[in-house]
Structures are given as structure tokens and as C-alpha cells.
C-alpha positions in Angstrom: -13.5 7.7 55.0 -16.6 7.9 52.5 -18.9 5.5 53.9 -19.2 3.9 49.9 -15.3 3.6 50.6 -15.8 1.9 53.9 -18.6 -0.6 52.2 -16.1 -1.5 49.4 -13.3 -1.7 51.5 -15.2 -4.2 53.4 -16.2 -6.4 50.4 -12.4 -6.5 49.5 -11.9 -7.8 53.1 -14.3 -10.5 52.5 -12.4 -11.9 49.6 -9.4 -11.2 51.0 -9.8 -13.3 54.1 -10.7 -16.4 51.4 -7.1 -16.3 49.7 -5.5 -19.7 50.8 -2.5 -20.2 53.0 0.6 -20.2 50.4 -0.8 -18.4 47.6 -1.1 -14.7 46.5 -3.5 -12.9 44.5 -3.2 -9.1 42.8 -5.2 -5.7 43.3 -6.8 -6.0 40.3 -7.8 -9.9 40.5 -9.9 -8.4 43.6 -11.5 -5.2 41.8 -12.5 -7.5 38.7 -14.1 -9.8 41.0 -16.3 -7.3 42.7 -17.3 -5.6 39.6 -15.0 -2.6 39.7 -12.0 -3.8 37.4 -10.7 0.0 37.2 -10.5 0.2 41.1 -7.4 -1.9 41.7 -5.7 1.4 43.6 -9.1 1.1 46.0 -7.7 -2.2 46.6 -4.6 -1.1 47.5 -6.1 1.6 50.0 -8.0 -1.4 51.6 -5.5 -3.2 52.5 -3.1 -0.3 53.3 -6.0 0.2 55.7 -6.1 -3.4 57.1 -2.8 -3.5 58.9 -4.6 -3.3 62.4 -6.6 -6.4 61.4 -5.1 -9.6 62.3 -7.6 -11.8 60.3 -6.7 -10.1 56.6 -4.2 -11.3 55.0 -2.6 -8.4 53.1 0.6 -9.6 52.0 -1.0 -12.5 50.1 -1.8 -9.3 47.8 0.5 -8.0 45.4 0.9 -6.3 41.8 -0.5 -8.2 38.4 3.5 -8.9 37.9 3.9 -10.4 41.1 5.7 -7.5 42.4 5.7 -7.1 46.8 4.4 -2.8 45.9 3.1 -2.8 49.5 5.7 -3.6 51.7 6.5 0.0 52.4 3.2 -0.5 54.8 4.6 -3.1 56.4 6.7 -1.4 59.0 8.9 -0.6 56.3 11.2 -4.0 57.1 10.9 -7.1 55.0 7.8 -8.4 56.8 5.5 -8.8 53.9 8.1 -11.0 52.0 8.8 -13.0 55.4 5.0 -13.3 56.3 5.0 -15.0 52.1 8.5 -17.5 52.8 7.0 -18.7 55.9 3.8 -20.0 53.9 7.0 -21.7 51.6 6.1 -18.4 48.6 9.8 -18.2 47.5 10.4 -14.4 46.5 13.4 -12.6 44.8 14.0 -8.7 44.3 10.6 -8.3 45.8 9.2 -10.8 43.1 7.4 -13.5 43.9 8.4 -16.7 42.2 6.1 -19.2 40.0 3.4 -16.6 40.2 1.5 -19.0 37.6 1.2 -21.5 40.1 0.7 -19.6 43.2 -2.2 -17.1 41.4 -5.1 -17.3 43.4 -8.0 -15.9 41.0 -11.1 -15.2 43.3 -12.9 -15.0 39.8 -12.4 -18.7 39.3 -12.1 -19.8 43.0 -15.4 -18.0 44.4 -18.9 -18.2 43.4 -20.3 -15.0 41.4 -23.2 -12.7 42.7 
């Protein structure tokens, strides 16, 4: 890994570690909060990449739509979604429900650099 790839993988760790118990935020939420808005895919390698770390909490990250897109990286079983119902995240067809309500914006939530 490019270490500018490691750095920014880490800063997505950072926030990602901050999203509360019970709520979900998306790839691109992340990027836009650390400057990069375009990089939501970096995102998605981050915590595609975070699976051997206990203390990030990647399935609190999905699509903009609410949509579980990295559950293939879970083991490829229904983890991610039963990691979300046991914080009481209700999801359907691999959707999460009342996304509104559960959208945890680090933009809003965290202070600004």
C-alpha cells in the first residue's frame, strides 16, 4: 500500500471509530469530511482493509442510499446486517431502514480542522 494510502486510510479509521452505537454513516459522508469528497471508493478500500481490526466499526458504513454494498467482505454471510440488528438498525433487502434518522454525518457531529 502507498504509504499516502496508508495515511488516509488511517484518518478514515479515526472517524470511523467515532460513529455511535446504532447508527450508520456512508463512504462519501467520510471522504467529504476529510476533504476528499471524490474519494468515497478510498473509503471503501479502508474499511475493506479494516476487517482484522476489532475496534472499527465497518458495518456502521454503507452506500449514500443506505444500501449494505460491503457485506461481500464480511465472510460473505449476513454478518454485516446482523452486527447492524443487534445495535436495533432494522434492515430489509440489504437496506437499512429510517436511514434519515439513523444518518450519522461526521460533518455535523465532529469538529472541522
Amino acid at each position: 500500500m502507498k504509504p499516502e494510502n496508508q495515511n488516509f486510510f488511517q484518518k478514515v479509521y479515526v472517524v470511523a471509530k467515532q460513529i455511535p452505537f446504532g447508527r450508520v454513516t456512508s463512504y462519501g459522508a467520510i471522504a467529504k469530511y476529510l476533504g476528499a469528497a471524490r474519494s468515497a471508493r478510498m473509503v471503501g478500500w479502508a474499511m475493506n482493509a479494516s476487517h482484522n481490526m476489532e475496534e472499527i466499526p465497518a458495518h456502521r458504513v454503507v452506500n449514500k442510499a443506505g444500501l449494505l454494498t460491503g457485506k461481500h467482505h464480511f465472510g460473505g454471510t449476513n454478518l454485516m446486517q446482523q452486527l447492524l440488528e443487534n445495535e436495533g438498525v432494522k434492515v430489509i433487502d440489504n437496506q437499512i431502514q429510517d436511514l434519515e434518522k439513523l444518518f450519522w454525518d461526521p460533518f455535523l457531529e465532529l469538529d472541522h480542522e
